[in-house]
C-alpha positions in Angstrom: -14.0 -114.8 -37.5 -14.8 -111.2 -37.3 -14.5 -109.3 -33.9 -12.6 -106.5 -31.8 -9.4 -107.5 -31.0 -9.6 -104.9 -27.7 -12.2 -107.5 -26.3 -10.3 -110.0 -24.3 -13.1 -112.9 -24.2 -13.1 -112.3 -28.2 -9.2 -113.1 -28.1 -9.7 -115.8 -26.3 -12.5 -117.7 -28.5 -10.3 -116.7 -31.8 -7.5 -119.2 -30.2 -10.0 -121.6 -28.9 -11.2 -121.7 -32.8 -8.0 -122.0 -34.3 -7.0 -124.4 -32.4 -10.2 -126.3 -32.4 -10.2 -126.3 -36.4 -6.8 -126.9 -37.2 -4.9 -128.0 -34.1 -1.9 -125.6 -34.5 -0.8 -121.9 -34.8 2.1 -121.3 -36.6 2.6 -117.8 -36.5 0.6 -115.3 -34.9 0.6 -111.7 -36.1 -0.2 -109.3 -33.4 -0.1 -106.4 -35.1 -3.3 -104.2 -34.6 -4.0 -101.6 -32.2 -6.4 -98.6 -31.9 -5.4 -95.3 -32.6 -6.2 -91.7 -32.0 -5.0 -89.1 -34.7 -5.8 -85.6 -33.0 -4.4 -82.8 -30.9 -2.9 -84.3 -27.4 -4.6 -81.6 -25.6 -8.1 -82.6 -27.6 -8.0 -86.7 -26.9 -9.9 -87.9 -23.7 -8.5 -89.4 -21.1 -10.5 -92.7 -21.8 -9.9 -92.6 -25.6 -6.3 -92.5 -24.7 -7.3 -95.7 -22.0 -8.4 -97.6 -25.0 -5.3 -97.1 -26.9 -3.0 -98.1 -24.2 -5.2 -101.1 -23.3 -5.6 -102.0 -26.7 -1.9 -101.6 -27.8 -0.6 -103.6 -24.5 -3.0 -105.0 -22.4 -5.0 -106.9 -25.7 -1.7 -107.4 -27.3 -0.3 -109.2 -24.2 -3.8 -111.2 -23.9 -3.2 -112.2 -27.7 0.6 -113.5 -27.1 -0.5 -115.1 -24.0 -3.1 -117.1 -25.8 -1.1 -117.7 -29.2 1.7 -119.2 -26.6 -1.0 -121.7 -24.8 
């Protein structure tokens, strides 16, 4: 199942899938996040918004789901 890992409705129908097919997660690797190689003084505001959000906000989403 391909899809951004940032959206949190995308997070949620990858568990819903994974549990529908096999009935289980075993181990959940949470280990992508966006990134922004670049000056400091030259990265947006909202490009640096997507990093944080996708780093903790998604990630937290992910754990949250892979716990339920």
């Amino acid at each position: 199942m391909a899809g951004d890992v940032t959206v949190i409705d995308f997070v949620r129908a990858l568990y819903a899938r994974v549990d529908a097919e096999f009935g289980r997660l075993d181990v959940a690797a949470n280990i992508y996040g966006p990134g922004q190689l670049a000056r400091p003084e030259s990265i947006s505001i909202e490009d640096m918004q997507h990093v944080i959000f996708g780093l903790v906000v998604a990630r937290f989403a992910s754990c949250q789901e892979a716990g339920r």
